[in-house]
ZAROLUM-63245 format. One record per residue (C-alpha): residue number from 0; residue in one letter; x negated, y negated, z negated. Coordinates in Angstrom, 2 decimals. Layout:
% ZAROLUM-63245
@k:NUM | r:A | c1:X | c2:Y | c3:Z;
...
//
This chain:
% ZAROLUM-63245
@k:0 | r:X | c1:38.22 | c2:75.09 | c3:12.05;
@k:1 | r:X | c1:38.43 | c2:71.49 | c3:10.43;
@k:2 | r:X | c1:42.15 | c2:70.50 | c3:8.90;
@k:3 | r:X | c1:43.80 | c2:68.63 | c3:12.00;
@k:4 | r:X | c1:44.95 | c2:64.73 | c3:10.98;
@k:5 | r:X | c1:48.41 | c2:64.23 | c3:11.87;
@k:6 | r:X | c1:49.03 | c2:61.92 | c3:14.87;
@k:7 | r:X | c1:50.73 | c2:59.50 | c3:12.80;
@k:8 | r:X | c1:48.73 | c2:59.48 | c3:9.71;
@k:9 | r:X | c1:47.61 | c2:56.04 | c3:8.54;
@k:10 | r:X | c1:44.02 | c2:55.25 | c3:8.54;
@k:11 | r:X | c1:43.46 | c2:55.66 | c3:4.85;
@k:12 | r:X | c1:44.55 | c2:59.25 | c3:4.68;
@k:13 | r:X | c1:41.49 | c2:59.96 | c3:7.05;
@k:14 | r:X | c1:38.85 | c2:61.97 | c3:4.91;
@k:15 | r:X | c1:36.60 | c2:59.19 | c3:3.82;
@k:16 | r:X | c1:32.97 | c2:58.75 | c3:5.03;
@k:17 | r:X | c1:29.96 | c2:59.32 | c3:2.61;
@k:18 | r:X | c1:28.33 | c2:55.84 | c3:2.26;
@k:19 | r:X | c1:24.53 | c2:54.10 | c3:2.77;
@k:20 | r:X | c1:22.94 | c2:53.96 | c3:-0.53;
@k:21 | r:X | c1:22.35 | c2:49.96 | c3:-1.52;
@k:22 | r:X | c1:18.93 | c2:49.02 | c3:-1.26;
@k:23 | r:X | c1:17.13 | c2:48.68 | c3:-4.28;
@k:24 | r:X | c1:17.26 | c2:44.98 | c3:-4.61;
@k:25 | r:X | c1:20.99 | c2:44.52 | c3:-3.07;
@k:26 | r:X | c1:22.60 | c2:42.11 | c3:-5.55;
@k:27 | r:X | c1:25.53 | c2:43.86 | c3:-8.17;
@k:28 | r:X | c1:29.09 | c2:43.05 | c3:-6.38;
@k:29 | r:X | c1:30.82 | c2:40.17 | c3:-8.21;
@k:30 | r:X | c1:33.75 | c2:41.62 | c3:-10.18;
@k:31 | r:X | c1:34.84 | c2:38.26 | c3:-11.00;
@k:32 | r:X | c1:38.82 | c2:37.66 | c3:-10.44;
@k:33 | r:X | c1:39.25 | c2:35.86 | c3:-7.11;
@k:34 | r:X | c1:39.86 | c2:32.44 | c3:-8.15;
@k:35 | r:X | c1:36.45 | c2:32.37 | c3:-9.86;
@k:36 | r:X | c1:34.16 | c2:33.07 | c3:-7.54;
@k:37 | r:X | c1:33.72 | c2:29.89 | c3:-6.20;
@k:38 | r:X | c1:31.31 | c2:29.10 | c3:-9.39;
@k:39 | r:X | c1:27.91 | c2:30.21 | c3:-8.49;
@k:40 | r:X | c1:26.34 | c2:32.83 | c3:-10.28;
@k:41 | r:X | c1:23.64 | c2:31.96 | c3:-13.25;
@k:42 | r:X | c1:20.49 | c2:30.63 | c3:-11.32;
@k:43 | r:X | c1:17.29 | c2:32.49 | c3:-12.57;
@k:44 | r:X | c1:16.58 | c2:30.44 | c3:-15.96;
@k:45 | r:X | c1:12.45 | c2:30.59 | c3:-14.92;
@k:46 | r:X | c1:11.23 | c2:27.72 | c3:-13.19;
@k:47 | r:X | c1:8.97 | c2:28.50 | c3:-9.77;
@k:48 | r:X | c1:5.41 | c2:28.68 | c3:-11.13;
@k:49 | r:X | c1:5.00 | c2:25.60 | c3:-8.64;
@k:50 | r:X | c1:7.83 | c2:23.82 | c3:-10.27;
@k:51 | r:X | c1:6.45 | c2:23.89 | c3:-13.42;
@k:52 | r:X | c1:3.01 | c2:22.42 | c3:-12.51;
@k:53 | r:X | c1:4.88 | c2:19.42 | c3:-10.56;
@k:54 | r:X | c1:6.03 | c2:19.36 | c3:-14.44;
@k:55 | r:X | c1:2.99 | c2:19.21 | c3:-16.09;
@k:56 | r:X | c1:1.46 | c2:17.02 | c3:-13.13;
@k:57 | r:X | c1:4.65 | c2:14.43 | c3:-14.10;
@k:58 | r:X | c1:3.76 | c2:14.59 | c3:-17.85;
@k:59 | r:X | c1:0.08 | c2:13.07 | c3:-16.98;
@k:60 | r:X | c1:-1.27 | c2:9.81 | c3:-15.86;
@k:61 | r:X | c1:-4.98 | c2:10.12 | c3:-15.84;
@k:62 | r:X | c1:-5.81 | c2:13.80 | c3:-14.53;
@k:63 | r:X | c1:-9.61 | c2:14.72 | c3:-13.45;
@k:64 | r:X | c1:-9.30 | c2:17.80 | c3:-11.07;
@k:65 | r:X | c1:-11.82 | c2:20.41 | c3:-11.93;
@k:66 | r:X | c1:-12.43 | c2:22.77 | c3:-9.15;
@k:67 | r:X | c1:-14.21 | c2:25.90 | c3:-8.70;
@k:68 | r:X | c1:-14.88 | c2:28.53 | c3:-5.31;
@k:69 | r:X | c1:-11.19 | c2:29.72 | c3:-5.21;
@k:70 | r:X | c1:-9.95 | c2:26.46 | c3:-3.49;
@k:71 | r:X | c1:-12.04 | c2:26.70 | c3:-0.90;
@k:72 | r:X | c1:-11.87 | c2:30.17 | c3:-0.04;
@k:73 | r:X | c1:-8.74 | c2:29.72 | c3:2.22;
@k:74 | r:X | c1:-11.14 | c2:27.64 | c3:4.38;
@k:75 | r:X | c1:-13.35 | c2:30.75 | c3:5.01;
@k:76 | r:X | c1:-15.83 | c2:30.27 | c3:2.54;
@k:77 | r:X | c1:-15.83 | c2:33.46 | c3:0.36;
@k:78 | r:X | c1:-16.75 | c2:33.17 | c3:-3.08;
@k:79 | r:X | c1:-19.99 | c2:34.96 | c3:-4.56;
@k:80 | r:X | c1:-17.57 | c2:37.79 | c3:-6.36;
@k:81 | r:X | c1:-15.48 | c2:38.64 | c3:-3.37;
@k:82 | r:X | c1:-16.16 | c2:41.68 | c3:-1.36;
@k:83 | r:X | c1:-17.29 | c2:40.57 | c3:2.24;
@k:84 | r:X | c1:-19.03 | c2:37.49 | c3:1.09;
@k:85 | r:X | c1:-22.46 | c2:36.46 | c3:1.45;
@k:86 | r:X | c1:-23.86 | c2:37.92 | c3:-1.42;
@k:87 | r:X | c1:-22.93 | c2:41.66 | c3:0.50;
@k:88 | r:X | c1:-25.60 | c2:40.77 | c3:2.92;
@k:89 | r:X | c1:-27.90 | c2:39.23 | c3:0.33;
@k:90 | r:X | c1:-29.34 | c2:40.32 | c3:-2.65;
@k:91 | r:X | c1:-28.51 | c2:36.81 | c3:-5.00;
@k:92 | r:X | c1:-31.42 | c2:38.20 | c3:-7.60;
@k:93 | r:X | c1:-33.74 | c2:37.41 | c3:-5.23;
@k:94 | r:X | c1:-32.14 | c2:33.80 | c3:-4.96;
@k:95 | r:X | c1:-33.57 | c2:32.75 | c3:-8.13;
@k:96 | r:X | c1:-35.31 | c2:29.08 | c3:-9.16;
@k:97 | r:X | c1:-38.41 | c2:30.80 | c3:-9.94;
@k:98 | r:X | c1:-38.50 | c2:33.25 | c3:-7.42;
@k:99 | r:X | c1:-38.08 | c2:30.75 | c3:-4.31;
@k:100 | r:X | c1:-40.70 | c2:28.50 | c3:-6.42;
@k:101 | r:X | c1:-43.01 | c2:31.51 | c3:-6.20;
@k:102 | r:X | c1:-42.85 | c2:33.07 | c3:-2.88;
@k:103 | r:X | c1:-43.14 | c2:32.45 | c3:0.41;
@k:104 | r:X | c1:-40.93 | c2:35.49 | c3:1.51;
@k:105 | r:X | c1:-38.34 | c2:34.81 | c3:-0.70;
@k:106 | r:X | c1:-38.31 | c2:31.02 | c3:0.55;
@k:107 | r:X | c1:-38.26 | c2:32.49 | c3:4.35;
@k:108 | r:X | c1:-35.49 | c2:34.64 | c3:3.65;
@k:109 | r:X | c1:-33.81 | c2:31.78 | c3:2.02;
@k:110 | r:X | c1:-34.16 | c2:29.95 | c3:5.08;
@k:111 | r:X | c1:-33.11 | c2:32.93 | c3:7.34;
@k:112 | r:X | c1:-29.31 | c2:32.81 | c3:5.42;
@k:113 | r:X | c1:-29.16 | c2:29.32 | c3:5.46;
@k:114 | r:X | c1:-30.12 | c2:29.09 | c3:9.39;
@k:115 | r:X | c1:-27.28 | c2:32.19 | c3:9.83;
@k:116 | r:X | c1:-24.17 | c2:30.12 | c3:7.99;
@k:117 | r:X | c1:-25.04 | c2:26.28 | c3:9.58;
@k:118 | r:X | c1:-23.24 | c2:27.41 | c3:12.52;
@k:119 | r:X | c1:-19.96 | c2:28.48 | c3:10.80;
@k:120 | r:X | c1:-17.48 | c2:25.57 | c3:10.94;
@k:121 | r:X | c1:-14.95 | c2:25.15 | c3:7.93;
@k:122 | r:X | c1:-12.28 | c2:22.94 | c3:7.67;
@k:123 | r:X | c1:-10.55 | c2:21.72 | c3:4.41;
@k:124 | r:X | c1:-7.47 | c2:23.59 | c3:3.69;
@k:125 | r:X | c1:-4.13 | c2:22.83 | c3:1.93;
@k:126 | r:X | c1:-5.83 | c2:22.57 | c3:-1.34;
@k:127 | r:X | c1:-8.19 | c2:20.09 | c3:-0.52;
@k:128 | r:X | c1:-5.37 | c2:17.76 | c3:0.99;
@k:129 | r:X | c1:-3.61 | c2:18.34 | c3:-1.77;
@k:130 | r:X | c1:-6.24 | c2:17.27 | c3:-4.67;
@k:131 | r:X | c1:-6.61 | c2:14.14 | c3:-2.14;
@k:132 | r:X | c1:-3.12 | c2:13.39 | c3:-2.14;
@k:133 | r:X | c1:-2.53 | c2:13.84 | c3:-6.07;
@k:134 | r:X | c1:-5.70 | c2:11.21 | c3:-6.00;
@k:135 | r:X | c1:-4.01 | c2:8.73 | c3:-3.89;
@k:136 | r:X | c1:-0.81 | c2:8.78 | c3:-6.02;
@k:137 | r:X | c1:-2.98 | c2:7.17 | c3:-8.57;
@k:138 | r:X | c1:-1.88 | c2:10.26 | c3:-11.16;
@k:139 | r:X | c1:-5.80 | c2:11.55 | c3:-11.01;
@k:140 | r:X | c1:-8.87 | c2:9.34 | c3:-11.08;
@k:141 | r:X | c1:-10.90 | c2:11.92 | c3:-9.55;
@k:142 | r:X | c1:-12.58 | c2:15.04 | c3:-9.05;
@k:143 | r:X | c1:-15.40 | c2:17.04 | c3:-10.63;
@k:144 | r:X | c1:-16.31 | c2:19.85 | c3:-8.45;
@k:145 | r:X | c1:-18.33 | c2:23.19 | c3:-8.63;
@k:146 | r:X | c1:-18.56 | c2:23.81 | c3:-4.72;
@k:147 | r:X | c1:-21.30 | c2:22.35 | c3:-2.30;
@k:148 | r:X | c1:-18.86 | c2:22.67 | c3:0.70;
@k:149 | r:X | c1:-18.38 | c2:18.91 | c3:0.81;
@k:150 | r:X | c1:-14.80 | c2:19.61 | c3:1.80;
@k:151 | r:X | c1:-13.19 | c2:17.76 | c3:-0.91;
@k:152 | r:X | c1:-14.69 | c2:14.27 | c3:0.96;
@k:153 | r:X | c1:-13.67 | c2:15.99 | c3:4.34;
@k:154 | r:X | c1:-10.12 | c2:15.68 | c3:3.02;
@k:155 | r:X | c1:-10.46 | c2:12.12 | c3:2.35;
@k:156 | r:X | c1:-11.29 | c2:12.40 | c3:-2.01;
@k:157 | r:X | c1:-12.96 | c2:9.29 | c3:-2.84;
@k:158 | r:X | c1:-14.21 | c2:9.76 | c3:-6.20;
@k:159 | r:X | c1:-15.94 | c2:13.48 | c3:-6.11;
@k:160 | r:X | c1:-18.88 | c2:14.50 | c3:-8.26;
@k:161 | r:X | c1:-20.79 | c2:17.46 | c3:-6.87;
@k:162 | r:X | c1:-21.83 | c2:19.13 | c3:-10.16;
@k:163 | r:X | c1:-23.93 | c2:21.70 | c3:-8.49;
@k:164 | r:X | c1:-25.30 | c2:19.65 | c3:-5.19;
@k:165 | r:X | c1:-24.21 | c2:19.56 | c3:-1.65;
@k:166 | r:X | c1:-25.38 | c2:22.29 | c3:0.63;
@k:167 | r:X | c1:-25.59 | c2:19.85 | c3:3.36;
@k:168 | r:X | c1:-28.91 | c2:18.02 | c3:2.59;
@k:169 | r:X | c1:-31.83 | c2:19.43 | c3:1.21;
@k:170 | r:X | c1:-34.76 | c2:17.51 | c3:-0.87;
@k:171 | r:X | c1:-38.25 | c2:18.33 | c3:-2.29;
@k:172 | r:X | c1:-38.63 | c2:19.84 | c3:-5.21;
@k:173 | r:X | c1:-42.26 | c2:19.71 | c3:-5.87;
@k:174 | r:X | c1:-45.60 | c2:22.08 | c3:-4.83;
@k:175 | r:X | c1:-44.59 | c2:24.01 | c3:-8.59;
@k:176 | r:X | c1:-42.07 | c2:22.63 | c3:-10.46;
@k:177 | r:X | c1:-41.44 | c2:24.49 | c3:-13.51;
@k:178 | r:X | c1:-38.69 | c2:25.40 | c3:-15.80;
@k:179 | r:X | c1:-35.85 | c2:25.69 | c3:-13.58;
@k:180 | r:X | c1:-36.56 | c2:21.68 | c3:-13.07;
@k:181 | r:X | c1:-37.45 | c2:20.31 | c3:-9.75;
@k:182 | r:X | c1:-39.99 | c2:17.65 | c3:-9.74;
@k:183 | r:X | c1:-40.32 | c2:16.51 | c3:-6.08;
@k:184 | r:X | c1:-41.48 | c2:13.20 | c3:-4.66;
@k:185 | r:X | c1:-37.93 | c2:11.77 | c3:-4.15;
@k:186 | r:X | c1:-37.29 | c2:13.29 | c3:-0.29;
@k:187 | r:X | c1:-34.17 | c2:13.46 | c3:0.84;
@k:188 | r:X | c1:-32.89 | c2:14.53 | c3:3.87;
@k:189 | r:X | c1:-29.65 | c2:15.90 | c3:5.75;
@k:190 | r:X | c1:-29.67 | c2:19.52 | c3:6.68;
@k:191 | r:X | c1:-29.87 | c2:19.27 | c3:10.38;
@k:192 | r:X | c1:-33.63 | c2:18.01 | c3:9.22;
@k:193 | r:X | c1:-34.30 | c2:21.67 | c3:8.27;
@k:194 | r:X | c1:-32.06 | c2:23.33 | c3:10.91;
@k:195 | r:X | c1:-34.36 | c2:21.09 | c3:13.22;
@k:196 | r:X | c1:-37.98 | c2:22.71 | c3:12.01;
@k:197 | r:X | c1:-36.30 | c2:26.39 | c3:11.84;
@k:198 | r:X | c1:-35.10 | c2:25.92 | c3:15.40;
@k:199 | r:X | c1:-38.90 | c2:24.93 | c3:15.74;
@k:200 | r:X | c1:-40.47 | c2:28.19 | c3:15.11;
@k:201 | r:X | c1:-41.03 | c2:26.85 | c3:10.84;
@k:202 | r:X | c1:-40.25 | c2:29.25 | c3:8.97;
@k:203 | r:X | c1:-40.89 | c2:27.23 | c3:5.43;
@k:204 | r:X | c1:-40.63 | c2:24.10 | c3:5.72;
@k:205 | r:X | c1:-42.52 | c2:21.81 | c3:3.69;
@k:206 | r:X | c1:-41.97 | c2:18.30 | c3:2.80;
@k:207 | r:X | c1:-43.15 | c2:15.48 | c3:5.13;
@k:208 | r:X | c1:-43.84 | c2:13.33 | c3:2.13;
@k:209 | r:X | c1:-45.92 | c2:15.00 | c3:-0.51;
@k:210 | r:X | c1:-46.15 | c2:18.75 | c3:1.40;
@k:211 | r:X | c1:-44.11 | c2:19.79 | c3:-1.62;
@k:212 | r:X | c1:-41.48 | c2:22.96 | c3:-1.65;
@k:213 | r:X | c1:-38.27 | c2:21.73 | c3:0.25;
@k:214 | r:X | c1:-35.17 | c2:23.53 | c3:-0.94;
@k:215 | r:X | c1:-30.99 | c2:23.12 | c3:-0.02;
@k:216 | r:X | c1:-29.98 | c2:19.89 | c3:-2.19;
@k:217 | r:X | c1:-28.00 | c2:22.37 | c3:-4.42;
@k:218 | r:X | c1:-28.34 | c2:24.12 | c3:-7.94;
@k:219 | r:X | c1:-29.65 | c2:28.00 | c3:-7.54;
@k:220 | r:X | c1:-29.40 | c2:30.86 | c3:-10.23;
@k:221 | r:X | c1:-31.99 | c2:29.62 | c3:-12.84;
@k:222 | r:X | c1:-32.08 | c2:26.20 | c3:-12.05;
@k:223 | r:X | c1:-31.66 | c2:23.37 | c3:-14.37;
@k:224 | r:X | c1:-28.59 | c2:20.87 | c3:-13.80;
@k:225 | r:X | c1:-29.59 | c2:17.40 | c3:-12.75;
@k:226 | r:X | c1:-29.07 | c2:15.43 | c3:-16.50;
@k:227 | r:X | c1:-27.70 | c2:12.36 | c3:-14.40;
@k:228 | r:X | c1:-25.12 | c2:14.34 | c3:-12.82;
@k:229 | r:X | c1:-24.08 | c2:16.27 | c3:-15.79;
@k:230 | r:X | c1:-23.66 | c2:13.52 | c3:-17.75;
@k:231 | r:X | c1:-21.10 | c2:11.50 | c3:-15.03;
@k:232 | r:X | c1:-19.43 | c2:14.88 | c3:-14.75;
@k:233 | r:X | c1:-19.13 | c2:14.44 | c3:-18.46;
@k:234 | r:X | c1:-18.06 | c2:10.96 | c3:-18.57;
@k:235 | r:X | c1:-15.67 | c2:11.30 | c3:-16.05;
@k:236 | r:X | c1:-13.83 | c2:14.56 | c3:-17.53;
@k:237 | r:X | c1:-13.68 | c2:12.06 | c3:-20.94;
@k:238 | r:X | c1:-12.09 | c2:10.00 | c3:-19.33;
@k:239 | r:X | c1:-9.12 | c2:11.29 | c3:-18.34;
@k:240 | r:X | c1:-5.99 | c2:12.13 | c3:-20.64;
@k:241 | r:X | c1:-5.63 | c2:15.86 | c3:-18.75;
@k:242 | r:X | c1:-7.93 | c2:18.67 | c3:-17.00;
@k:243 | r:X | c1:-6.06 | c2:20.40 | c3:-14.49;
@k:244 | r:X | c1:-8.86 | c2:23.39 | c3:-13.95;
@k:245 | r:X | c1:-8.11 | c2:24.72 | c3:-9.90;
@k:246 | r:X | c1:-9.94 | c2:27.80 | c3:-8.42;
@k:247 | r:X | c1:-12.68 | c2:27.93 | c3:-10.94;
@k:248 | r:X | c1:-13.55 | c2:30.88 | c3:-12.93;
@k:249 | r:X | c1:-14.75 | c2:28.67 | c3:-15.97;
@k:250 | r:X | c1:-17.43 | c2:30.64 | c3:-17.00;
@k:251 | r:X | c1:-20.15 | c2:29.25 | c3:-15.40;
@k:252 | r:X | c1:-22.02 | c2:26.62 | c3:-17.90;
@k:253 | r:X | c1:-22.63 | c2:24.11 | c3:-18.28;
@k:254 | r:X | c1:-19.68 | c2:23.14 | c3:-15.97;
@k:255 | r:X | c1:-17.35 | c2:25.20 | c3:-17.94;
@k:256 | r:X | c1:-17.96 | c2:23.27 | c3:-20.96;
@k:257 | r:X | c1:-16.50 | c2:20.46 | c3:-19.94;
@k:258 | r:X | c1:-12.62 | c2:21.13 | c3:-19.88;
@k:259 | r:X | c1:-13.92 | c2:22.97 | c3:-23.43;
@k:260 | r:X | c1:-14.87 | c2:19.48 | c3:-24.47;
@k:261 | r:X | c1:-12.03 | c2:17.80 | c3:-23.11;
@k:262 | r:X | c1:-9.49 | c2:19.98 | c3:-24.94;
@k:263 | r:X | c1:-10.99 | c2:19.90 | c3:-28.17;
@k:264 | r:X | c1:-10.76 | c2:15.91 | c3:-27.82;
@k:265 | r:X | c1:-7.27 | c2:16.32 | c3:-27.48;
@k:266 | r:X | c1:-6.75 | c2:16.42 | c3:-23.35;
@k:267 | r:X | c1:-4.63 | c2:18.70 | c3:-21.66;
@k:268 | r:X | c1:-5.74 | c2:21.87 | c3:-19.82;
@k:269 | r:X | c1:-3.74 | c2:23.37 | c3:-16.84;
@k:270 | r:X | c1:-5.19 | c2:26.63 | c3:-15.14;
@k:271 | r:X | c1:-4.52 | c2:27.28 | c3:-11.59;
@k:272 | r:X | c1:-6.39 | c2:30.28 | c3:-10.51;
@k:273 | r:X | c1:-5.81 | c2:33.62 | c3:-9.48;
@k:274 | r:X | c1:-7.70 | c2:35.88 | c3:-12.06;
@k:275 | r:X | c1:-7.55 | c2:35.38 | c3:-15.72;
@k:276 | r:X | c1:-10.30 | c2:32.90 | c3:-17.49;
@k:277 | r:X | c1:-12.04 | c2:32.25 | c3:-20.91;
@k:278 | r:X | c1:-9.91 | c2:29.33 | c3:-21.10;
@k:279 | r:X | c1:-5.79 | c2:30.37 | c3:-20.28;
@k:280 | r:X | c1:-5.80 | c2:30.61 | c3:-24.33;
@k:281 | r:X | c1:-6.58 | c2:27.19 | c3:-25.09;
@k:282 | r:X | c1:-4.18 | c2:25.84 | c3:-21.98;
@k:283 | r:X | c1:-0.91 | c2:24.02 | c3:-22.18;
@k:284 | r:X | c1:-0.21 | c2:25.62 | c3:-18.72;
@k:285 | r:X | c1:-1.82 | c2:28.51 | c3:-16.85;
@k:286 | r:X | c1:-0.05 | c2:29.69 | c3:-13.15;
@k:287 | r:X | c1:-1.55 | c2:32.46 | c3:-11.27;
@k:288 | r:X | c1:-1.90 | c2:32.49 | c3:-7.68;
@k:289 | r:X | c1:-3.07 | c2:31.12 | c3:-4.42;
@k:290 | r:X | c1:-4.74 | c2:27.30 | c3:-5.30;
@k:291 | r:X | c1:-3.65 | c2:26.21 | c3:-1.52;
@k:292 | r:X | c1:-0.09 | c2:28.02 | c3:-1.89;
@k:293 | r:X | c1:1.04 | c2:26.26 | c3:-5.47;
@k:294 | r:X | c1:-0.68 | c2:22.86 | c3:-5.49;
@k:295 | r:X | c1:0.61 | c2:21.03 | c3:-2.33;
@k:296 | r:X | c1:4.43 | c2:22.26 | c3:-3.88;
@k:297 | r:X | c1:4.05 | c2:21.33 | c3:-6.75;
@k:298 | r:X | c1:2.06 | c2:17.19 | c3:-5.47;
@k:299 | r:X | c1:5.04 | c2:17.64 | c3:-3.47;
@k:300 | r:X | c1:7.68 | c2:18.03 | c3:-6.04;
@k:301 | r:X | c1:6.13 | c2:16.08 | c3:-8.38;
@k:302 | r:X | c1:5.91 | c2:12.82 | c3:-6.40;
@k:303 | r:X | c1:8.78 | c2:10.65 | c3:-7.10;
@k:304 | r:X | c1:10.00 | c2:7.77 | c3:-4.58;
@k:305 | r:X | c1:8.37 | c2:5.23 | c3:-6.90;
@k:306 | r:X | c1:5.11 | c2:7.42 | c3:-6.98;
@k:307 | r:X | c1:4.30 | c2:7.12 | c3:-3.52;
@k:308 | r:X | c1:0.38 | c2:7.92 | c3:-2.15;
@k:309 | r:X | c1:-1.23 | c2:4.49 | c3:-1.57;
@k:310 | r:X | c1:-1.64 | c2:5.78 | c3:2.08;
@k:311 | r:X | c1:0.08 | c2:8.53 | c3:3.82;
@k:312 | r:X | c1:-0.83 | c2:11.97 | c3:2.40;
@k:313 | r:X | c1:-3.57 | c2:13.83 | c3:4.38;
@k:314 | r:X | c1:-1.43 | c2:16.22 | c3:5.47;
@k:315 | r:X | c1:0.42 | c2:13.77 | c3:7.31;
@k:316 | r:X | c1:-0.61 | c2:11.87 | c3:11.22;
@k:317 | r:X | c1:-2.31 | c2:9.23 | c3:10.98;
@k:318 | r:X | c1:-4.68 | c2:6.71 | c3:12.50;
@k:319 | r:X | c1:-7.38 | c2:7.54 | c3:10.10;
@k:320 | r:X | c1:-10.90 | c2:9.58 | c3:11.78;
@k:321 | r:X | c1:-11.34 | c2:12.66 | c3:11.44;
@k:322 | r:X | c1:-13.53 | c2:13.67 | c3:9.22;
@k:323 | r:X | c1:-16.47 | c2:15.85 | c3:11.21;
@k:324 | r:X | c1:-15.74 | c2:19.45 | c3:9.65;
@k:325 | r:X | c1:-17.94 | c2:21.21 | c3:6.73;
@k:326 | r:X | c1:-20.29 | c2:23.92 | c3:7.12;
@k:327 | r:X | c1:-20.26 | c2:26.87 | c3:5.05;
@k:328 | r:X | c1:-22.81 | c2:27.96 | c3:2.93;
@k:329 | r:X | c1:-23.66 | c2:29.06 | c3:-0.10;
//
């Protein structure tokens, strides 16, 4: 029989109750004396990895923005690494200068993707608005970008170099260019152009010029740079005092040589990306994570009242149009 408790026993003589184990990240009890625990506790001495790229963003006057296919994967548009992404459905060897120069089929198929992903809509996301923003606060003179999303001029960037084309016009290349080089009459068009003819039963279409090869207006495995371009991508990354690298893998060349360049000039290199690169050794900063997470924080924190965006930030209402949304592709 359990030992009766005596009517008049006080509560604490009551056999005491086992307790709830803390949970694992319950913080210690404070064993100060009384009349010092009204000072706080030691803050954690590590800034937030957002608050120390609003530093770095302070430190700088003239940043270019550098981005690659992780900034615009939170607008649905996976990049060619990720699992689920177009390349799952498509085999990207086949994708190849030469090989769409050479063959019919592989052209058709070409076509068949590209006619599949016009009708997905994509919007730019916090990390577009964000690069826009930082623009407008005068702190970076612009953007050189590997993505042919167009969704850094969605956002409202007005000094954007597409390094590797736009996905949303397409041009002749030539009846055989060679070399990875096209070598077309000059056509130009917007995409809907070839949406238009695939719609109409075409399932190559040629160019209304010259009859030459049409292809997407953007740079494929084996294909050569456009010089021109290259060479304002170039200028422009010279230009500035600091690269702040967002989303990109920096591997790809030539674009990844640029930040290399810049650096050994005597820029500064910040890394924003979520996987490690060629490059983290060589940077003054590098912060892992989400591009659309960190980079609006850390605009945010690092915009002081007398740094103010020339209009309102992107993010923000305003009277402005709206932009008609991208398209993915890839």
């Amino acid at each position: 029989m359990p030992t009766p408790v005596p009517a008049d026993a006080s509560a604490d003589a009551r056999p005491a109750l086992p307790r709830a184990p803390a949970p694992a990240d319950a913080r210690p009890p404070d064993t100060r004396p009384a009349d010092a625990r009204t000072t706080p506790l030691p803050a954690d001495p590590t800034p937030a990895p957002h608050a120390r790229l609003a530093a770095w963003l302070r430190a700088h006057e003239r940043i270019v923005v550098f981005t690659g296919a992780g900034v615009s994967t939170a607008s649905g548009i996976p990049d060619f690494r990720s699992a689920g992404g177009i390349w799952d459905r498509y085999d990207p060897r086949r994708f190849t200068f030469s090989r769409y120069v050479g063959s019919h089929e592989v052209r058709a198929e070409a076509w068949r993707m590209r006619r599949e992903l016009w009708g997905q809509r994509t919007r730019p996301n916090a990390a577009h608005r964000a690069v826009t923003d930082l623009e407008r606060t005068g702190r970076a003179i612009g953007t050189v970008t590997q993505n042919i999303d167009g969704l850094h001029d969605d956002a409202g960037a007005r000094a954007v170099i597409e390094l590797h084309g736009s996905a949303r016009r397409v041009c002749c290349i030539g009846a055989r260019p060679r070399s990875g080089t096209p070598a077309g009459c000059g056509f130009l068009a917007p995409a809907d152009w070839a949406l238009a003819r695939l719609e109409a039963g075409e399932v190559d279409p040629r160019c209304p010029r010259c009859g030459g090869i049409v292809k997407s207006a953007t740079v494929s495995f084996g294909q050569n740079v456009d010089p021109a371009v290259l060479a304002r991508a170039r200028e422009r990354v010279l230009a500035g005092s600091a690269v702040l690298a967002l989303g990109s893998s920096l591997r790809v060349q030539p674009a990844a040589s640029l930040p290399v360049e810049a650096v050994e000039r005597g820029a500064s290199l910040a890394v924003v990306n979520r996987d490690e690169t060629p490059l983290d050794a060589r940077a003054d900063l590098v912060v892992r994570g989400a591009v659309e997470h960190l980079l609006p924080a850390a605009v945010a924190a690092a915009t002081t009242p007398g740094d103010q965006p020339s209009s309102p930030p992107h993010h923000m209402p305003t009277t402005q149009r709206t932009p008609e949304p991208g398209r993915a592709l890839p």
